[in-house]
N, CA, C and O atoms as a DFTB+ gen file, in Angstrom:
688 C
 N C O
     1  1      99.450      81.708     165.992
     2  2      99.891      80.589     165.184
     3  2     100.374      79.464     166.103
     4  3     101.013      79.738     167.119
     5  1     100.047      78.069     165.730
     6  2     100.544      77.108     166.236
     7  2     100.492      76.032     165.537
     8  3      99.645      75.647     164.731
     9  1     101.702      75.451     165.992
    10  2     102.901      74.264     165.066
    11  2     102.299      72.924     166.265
    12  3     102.469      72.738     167.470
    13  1     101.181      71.842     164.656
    14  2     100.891      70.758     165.622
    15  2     101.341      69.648     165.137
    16  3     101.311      69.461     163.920
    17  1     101.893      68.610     166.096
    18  2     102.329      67.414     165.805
    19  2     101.010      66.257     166.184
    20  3     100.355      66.188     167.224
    21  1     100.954      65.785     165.489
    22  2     100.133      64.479     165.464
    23  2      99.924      63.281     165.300
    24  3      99.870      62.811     164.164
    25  1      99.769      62.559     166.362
    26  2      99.874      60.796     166.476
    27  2      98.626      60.192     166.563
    28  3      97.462      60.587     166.624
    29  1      99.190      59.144     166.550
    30  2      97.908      58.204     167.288
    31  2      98.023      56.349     167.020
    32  3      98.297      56.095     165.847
    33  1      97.935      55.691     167.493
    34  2      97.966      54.203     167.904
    35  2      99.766      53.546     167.786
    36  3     100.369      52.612     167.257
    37  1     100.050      54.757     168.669
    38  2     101.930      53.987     168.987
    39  2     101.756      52.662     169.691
    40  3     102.613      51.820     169.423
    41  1     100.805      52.321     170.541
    42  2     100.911      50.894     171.025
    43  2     102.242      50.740     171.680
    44  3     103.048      49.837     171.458
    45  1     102.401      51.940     172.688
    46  2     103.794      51.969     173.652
    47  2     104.940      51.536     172.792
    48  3     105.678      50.634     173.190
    49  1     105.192      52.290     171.304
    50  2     106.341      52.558     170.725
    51  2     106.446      53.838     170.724
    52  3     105.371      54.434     170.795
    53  1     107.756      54.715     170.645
    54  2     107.635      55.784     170.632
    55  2     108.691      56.230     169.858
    56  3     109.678      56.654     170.459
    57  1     108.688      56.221     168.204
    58  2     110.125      56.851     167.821
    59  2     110.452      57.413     167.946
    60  3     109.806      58.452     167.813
    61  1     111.749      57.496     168.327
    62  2     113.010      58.469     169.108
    63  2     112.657      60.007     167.699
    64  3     112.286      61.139     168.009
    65  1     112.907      59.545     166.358
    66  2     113.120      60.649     165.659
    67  2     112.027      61.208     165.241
    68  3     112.007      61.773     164.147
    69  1     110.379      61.111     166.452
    70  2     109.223      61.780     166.527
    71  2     109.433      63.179     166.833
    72  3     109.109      64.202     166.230
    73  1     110.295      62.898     168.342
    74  2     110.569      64.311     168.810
    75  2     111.913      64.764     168.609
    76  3     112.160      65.922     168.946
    77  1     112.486      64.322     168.302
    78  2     113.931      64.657     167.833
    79  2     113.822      65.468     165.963
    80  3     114.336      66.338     165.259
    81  1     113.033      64.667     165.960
    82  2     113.760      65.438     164.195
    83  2     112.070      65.924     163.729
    84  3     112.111      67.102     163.375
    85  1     111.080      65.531     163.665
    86  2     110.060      65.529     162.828
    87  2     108.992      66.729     163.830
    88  3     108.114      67.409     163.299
    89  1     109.330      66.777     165.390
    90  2     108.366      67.265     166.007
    91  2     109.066      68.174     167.110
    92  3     108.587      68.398     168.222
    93  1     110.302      68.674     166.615
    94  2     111.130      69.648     167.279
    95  2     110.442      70.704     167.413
    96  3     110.267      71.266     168.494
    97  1     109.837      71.196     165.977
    98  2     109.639      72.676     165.853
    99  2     108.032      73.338     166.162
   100  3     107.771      74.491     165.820
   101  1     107.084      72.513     166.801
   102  2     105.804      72.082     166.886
   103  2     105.730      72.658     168.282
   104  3     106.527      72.460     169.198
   105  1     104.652      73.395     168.291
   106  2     104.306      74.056     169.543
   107  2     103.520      73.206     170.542
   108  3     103.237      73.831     171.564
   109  1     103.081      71.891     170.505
   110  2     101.948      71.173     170.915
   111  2     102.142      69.575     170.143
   112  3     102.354      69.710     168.938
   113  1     102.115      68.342     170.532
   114  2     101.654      67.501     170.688
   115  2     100.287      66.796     170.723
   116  3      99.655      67.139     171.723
   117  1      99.689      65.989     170.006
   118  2      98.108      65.743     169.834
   119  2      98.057      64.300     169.571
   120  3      98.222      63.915     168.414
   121  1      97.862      63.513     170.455
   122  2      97.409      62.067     170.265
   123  2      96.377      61.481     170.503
   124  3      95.870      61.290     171.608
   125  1      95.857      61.036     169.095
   126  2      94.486      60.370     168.909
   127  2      94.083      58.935     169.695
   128  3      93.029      58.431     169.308
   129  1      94.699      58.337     170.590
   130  2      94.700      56.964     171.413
   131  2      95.200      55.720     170.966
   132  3      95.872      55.707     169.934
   133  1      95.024      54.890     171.455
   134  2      95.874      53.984     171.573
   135  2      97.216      54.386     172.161
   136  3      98.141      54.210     171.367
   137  1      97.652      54.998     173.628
   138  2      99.242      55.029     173.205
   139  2      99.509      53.977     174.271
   140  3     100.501      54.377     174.881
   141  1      99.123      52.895     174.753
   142  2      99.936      51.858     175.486
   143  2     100.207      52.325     176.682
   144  3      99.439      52.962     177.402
   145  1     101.227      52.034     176.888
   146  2     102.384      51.884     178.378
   147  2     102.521      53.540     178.307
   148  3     102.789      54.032     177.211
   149  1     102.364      54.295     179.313
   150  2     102.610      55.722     179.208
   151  2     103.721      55.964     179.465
   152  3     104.072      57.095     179.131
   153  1     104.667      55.173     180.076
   154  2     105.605      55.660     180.509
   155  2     106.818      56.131     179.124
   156  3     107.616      57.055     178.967
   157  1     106.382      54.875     178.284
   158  2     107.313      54.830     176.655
   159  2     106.901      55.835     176.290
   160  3     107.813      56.553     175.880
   161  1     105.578      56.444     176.202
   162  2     104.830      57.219     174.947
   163  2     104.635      58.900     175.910
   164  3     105.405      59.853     176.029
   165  1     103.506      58.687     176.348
   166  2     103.162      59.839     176.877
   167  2     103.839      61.124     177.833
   168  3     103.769      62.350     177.746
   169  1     104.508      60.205     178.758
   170  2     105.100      60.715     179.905
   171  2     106.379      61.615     179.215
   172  3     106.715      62.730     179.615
   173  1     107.174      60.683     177.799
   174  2     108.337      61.012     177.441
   175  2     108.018      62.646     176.343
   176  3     108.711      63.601     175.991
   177  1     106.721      62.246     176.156
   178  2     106.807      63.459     174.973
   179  2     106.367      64.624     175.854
   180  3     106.992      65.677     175.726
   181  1     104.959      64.536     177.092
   182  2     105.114      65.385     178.237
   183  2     106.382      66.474     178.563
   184  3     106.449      67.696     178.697
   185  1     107.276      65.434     178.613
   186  2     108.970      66.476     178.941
   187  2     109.022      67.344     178.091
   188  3     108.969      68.540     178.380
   189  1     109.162      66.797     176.612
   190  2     109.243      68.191     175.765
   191  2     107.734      69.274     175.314
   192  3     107.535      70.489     175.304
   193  1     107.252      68.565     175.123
   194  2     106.252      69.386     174.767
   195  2     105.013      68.950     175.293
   196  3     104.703      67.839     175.725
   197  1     104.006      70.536     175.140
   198  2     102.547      70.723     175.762
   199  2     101.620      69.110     175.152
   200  3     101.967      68.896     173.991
   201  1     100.618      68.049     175.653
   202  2     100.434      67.183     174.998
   203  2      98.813      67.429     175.458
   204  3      98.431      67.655     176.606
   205  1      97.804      67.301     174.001
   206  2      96.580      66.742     174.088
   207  2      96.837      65.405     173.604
   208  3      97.689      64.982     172.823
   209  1      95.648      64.677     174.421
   210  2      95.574      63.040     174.228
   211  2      94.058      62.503     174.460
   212  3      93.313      63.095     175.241
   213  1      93.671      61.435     173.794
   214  2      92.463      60.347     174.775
   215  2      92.624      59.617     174.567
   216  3      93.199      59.388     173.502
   217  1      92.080      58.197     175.799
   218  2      92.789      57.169     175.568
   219  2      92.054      56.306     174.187
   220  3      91.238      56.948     173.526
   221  1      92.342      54.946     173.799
   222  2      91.553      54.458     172.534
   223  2      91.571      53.121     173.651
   224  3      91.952      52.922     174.804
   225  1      90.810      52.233     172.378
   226  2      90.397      50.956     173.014
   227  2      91.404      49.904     173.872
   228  3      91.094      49.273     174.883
   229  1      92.691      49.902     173.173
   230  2      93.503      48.729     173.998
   231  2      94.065      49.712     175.529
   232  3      94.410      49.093     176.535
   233  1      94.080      50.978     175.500
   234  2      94.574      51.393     176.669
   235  2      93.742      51.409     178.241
   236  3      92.549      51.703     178.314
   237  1      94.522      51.069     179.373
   238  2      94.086      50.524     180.745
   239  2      93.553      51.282     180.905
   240  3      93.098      52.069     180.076
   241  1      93.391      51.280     182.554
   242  2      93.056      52.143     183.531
   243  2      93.412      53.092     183.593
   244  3      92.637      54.048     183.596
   245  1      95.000      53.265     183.683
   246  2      96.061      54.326     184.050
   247  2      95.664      55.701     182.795
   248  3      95.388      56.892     182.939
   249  1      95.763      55.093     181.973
   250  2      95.496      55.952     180.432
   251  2      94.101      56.376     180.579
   252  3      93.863      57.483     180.098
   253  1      92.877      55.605     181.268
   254  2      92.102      56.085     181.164
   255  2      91.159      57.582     182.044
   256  3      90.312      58.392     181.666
   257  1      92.096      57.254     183.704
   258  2      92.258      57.858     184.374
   259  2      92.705      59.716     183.884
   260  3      92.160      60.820     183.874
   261  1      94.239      58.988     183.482
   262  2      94.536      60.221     182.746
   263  2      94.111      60.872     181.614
   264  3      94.122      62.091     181.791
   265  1      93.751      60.551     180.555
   266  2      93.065      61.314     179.591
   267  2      91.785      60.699     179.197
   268  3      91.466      59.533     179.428
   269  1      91.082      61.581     178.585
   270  2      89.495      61.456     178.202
   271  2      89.052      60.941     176.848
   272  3      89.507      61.261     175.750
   273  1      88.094      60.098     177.124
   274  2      87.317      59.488     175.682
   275  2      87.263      60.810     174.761
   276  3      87.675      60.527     173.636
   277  1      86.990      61.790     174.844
   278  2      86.791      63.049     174.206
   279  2      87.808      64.102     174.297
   280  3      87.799      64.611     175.418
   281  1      88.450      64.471     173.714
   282  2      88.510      66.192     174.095
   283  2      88.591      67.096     172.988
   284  3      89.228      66.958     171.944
   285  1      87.763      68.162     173.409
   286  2      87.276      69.243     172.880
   287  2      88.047      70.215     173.236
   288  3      88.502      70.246     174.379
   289  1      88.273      70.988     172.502
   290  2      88.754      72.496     172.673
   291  2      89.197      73.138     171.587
   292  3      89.541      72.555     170.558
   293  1      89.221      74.902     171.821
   294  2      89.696      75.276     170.937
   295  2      90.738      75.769     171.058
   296  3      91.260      76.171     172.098
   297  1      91.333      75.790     169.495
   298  2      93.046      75.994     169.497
   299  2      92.914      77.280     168.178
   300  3      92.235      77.040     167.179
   301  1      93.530      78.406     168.317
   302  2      94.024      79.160     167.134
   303  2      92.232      79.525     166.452
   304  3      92.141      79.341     165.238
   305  1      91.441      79.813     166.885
   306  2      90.085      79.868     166.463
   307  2      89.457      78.738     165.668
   308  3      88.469      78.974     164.972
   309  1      89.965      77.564     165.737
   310  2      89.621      76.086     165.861
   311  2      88.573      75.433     166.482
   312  3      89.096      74.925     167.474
   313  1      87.542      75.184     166.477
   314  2      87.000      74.123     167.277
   315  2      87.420      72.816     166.775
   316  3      87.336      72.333     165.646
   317  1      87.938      72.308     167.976
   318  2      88.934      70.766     167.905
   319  2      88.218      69.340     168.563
   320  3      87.725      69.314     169.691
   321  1      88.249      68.553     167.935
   322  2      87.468      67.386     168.561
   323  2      88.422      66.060     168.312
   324  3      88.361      65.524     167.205
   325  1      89.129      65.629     169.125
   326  2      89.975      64.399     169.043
   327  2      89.097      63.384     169.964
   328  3      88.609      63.597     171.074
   329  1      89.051      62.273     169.198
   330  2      87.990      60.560     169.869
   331  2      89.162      59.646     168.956
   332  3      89.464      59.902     167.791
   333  1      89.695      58.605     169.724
   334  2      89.921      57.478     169.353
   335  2      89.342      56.521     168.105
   336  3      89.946      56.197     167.082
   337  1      87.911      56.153     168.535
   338  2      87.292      55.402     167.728
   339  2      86.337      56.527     167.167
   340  3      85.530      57.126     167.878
   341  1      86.545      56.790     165.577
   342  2      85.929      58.074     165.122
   343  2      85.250      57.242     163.503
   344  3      84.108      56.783     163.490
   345  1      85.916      57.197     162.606
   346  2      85.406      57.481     161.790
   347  2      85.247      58.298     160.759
   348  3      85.258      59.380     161.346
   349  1      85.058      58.630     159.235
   350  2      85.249      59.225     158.986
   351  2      83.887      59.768     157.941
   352  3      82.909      59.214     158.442
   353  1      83.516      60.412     157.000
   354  2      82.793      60.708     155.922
   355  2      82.040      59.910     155.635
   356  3      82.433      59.125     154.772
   357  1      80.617      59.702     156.190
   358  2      79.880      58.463     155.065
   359  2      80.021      57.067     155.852
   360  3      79.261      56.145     155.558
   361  1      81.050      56.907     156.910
   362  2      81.781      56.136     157.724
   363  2      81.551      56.114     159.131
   364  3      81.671      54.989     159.615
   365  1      81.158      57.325     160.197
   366  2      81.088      57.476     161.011
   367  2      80.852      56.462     162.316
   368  3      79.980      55.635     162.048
   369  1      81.241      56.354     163.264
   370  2      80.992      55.507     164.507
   371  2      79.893      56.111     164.876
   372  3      79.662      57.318     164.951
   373  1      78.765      54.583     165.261
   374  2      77.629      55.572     165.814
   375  2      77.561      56.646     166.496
   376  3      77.132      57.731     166.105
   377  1      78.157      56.267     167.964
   378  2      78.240      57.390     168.812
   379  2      78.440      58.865     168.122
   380  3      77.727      59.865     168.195
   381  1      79.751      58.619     167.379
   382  2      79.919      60.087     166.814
   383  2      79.200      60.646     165.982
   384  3      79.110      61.857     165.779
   385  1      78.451      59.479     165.269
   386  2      77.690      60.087     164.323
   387  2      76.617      61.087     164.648
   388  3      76.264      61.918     163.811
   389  1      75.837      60.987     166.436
   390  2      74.655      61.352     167.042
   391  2      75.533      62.785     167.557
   392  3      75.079      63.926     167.640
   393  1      76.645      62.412     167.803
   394  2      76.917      64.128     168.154
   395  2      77.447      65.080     166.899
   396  3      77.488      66.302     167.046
   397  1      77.757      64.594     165.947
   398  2      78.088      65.120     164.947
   399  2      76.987      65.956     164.734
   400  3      77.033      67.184     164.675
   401  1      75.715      65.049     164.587
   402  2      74.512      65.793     164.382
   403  2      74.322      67.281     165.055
   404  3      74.221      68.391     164.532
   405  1      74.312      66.846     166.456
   406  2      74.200      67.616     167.551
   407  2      75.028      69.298     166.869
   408  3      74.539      70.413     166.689
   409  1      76.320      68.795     166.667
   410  2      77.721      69.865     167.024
   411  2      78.796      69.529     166.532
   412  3      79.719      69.049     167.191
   413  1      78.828      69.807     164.891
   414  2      80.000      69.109     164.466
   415  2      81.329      70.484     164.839
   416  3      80.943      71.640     165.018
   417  1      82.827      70.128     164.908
   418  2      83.482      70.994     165.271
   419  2      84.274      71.436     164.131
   420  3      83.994      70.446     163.454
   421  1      84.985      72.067     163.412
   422  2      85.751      72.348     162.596
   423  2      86.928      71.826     161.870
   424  3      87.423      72.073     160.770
   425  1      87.275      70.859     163.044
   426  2      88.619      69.991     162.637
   427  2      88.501      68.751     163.790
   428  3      88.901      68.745     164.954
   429  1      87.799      67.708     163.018
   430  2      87.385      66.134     163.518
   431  2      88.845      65.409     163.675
   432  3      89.630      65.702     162.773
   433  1      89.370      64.445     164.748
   434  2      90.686      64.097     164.297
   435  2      90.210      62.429     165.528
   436  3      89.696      62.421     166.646
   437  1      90.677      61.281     164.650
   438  2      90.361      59.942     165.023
   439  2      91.893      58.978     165.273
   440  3      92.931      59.603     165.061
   441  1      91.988      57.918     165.588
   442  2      92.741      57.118     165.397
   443  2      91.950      55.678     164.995
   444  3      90.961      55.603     164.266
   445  1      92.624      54.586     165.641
   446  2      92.045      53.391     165.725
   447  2      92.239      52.404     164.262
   448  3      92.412      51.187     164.331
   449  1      92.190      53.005     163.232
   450  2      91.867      52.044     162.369
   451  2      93.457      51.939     161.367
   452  3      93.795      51.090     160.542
   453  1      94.088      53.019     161.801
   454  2      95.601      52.586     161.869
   455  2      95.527      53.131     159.992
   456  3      96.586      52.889     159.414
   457  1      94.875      53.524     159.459
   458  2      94.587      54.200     158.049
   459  2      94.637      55.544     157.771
   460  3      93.575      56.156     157.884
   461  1      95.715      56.209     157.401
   462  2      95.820      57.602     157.138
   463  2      94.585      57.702     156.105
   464  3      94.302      57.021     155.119
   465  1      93.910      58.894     156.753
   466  2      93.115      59.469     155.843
   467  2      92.852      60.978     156.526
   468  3      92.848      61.192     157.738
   469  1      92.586      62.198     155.240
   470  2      92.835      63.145     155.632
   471  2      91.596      63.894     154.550
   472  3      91.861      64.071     153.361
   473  1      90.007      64.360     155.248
   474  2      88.691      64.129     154.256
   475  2      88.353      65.859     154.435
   476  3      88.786      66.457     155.420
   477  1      87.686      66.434     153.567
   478  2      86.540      67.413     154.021
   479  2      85.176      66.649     154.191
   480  3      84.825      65.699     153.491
   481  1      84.449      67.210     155.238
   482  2      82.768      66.638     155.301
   483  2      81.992      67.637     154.825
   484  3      81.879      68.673     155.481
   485  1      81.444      67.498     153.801
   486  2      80.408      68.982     153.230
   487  2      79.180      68.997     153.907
   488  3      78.326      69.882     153.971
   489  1      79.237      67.647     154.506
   490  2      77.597      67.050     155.335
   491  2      77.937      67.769     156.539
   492  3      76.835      68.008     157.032
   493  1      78.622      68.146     157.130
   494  2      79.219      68.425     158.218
   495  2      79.718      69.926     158.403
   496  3      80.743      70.045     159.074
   497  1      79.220      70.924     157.975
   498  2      80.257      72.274     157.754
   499  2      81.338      72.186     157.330
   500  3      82.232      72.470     158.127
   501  1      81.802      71.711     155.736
   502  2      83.153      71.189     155.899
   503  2      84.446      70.848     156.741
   504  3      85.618      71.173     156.551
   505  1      83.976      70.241     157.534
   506  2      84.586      69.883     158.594
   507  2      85.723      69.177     158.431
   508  3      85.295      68.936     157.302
   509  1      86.695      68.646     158.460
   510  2      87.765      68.479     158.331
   511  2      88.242      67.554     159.152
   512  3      88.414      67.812     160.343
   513  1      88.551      66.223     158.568
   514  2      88.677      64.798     159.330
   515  2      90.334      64.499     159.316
   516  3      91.173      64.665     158.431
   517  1      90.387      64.214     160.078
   518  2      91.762      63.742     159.741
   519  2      92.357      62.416     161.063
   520  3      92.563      62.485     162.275
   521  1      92.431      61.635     160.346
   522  2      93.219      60.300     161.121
   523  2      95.010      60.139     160.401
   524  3      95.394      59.885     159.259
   525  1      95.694      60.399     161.574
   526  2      97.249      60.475     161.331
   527  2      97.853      59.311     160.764
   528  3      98.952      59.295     160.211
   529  1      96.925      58.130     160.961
   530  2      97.406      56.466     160.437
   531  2      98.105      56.241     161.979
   532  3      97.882      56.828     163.038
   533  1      98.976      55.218     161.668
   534  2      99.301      54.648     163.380
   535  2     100.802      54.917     163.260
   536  3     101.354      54.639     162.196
   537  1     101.471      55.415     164.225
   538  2     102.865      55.302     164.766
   539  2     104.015      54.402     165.214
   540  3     105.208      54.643     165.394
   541  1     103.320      53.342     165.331
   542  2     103.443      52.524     166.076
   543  2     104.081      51.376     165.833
   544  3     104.892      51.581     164.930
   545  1     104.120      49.993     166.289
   546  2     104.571      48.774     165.393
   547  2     103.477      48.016     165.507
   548  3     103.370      47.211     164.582
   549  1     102.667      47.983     166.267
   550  2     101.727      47.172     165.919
   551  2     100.641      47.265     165.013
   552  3     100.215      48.390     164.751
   553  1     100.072      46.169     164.439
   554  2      98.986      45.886     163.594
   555  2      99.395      45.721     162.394
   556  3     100.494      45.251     162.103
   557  1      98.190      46.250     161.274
   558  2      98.484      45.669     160.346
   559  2      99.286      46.481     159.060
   560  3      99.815      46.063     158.030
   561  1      99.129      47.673     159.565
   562  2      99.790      48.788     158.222
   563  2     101.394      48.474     158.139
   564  3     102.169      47.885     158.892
   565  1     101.488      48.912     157.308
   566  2     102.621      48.778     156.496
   567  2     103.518      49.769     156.607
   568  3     104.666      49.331     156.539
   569  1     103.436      51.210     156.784
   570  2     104.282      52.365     156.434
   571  2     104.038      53.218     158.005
   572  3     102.981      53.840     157.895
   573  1     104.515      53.393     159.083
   574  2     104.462      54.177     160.291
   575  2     104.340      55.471     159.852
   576  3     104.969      55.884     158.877
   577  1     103.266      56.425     160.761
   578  2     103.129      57.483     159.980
   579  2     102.688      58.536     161.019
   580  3     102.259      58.139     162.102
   581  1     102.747      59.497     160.825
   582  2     102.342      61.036     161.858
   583  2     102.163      61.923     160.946
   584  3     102.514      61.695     159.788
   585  1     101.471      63.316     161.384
   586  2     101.194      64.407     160.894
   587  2     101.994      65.692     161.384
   588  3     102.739      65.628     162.362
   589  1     101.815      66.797     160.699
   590  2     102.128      67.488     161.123
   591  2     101.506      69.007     160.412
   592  3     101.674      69.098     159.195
   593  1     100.934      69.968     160.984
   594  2     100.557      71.172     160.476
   595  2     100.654      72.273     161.105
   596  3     101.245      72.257     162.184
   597  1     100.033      73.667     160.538
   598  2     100.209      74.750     161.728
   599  2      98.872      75.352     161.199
   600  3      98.525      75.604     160.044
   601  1      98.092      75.538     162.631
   602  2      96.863      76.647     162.591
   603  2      97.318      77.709     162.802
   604  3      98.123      78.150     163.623
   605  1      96.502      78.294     161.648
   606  2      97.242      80.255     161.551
   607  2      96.388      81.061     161.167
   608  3      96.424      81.398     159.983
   609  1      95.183      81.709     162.208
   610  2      94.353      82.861     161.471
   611  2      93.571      82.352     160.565
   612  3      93.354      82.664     159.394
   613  1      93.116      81.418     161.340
   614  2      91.541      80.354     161.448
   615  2      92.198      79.631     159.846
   616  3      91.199      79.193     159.277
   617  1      92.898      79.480     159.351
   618  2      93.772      78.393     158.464
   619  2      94.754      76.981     158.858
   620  3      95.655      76.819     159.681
   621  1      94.317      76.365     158.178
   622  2      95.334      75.071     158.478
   623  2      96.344      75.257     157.391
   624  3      95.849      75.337     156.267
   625  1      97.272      75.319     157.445
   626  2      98.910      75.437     156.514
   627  2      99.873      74.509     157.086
   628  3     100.131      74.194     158.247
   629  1     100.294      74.188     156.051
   630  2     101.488      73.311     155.647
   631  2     101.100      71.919     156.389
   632  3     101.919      71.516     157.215
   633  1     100.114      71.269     156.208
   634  2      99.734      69.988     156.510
   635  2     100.292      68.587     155.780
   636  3     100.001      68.202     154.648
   637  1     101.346      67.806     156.937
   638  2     102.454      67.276     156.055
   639  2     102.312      65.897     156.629
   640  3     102.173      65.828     157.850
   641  1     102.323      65.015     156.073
   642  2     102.572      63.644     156.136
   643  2     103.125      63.285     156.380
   644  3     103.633      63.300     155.259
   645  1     104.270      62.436     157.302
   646  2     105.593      62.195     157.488
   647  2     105.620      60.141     157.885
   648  3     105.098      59.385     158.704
   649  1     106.601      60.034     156.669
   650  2     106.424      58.837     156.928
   651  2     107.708      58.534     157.385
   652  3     108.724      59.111     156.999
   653  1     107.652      57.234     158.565
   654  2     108.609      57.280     159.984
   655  2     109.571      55.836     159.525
   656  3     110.447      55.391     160.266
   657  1     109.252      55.276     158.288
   658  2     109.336      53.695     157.743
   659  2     108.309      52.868     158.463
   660  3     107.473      52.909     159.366
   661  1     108.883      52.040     157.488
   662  2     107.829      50.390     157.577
   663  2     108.139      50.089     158.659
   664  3     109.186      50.223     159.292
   665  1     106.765      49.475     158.983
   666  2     106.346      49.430     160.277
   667  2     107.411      47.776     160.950
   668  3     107.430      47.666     162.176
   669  1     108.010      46.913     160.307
   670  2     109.569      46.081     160.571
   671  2     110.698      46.950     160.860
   672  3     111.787      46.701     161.377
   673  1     110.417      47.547     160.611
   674  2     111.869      48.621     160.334
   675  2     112.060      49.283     161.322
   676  3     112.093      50.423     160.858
   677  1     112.227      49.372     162.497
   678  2     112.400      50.905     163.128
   679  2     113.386      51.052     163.866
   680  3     113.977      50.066     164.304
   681  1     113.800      52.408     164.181
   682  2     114.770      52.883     165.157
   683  2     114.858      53.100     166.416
   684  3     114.475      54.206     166.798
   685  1     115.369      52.150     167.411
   686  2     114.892      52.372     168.894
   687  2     115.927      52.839     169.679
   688  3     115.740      53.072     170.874
């Protein structure tokens, strides 16, 4: 069993009560890209907990160096596929769309468009999409937002929404 926390487009914000209150109990860390300045975002959640990441479009060199346009792996008898610029159902980014074909994985997970959405693909082995919405303060959404679930004996359970406030609003 494992307890996952999930981000994506903080844009080098990092709410304090991510890992403090909402992502204490989470075995793992998972960010879909965009996270900015690493030192705010990445480096800090590093300390506490294990972190998958890739970088997304506004992030440098440094981000790119360090984590990958892709990563794949499996978690809890999962095949896991986190990309930045993804897409979703009917929606797909080209690129992904040609490997989808190829090798779709079990649990698809995107950022970028800063829009919680959380899909089955029946086109896809019901595959299972999920974009966390954005963390962050920038852009255009309205409500700051993360995920949170636990893979358990090839099940996803207790898959929870957590909204962090409006994206004016926050606690630094």
């Amino acid at each position: 069993m494992k307890r996952i926390g999930l981000l994506s487009d903080t844009h080098s914000f990092l709410d304090k009560d991510i890992l403090n209150k909402y992502f204490k109990n989470v075995d793992e860390i998972w960010h879909a890209g965009d996270i900015g300045n690493l030192e705010d975002v990445t480096d800090i959640i590093k300390n506490t907990k294990p972190l998958r990441a890739v970088f997304g479009n506004i992030d440098n060199h440094v981000a790119r160096a360090e984590f990958p346009l892709d990563n794949r792996f499996e978690c809890e008898g999962f095949d896991v596929w986190i990309t930045h610029i993804g897409g979703y159902p009917g929606r797909y980014n080209m690129r992904v769309r040609e490997l989808l074909k190829q090798n779709s994985p079990d649990i698809f997970i995107c950022g970028h468009s800063h829009i919680l959405k959380v899909m089955r693909d029946k086109k896809h082995n019901n595959m299972l999409t999920i974009n966390p919405g954005a963390a962050g303060v920038h852009g255009f959404h309205k409500m700051r937002t993360a995920m949170r679930f636990t893979l358990n004996n090839k099940k996803i359970e207790n898959l929870e929404v957590i909204e962090l406030g409006l994206r004016g609003k926050t606690k630094i």
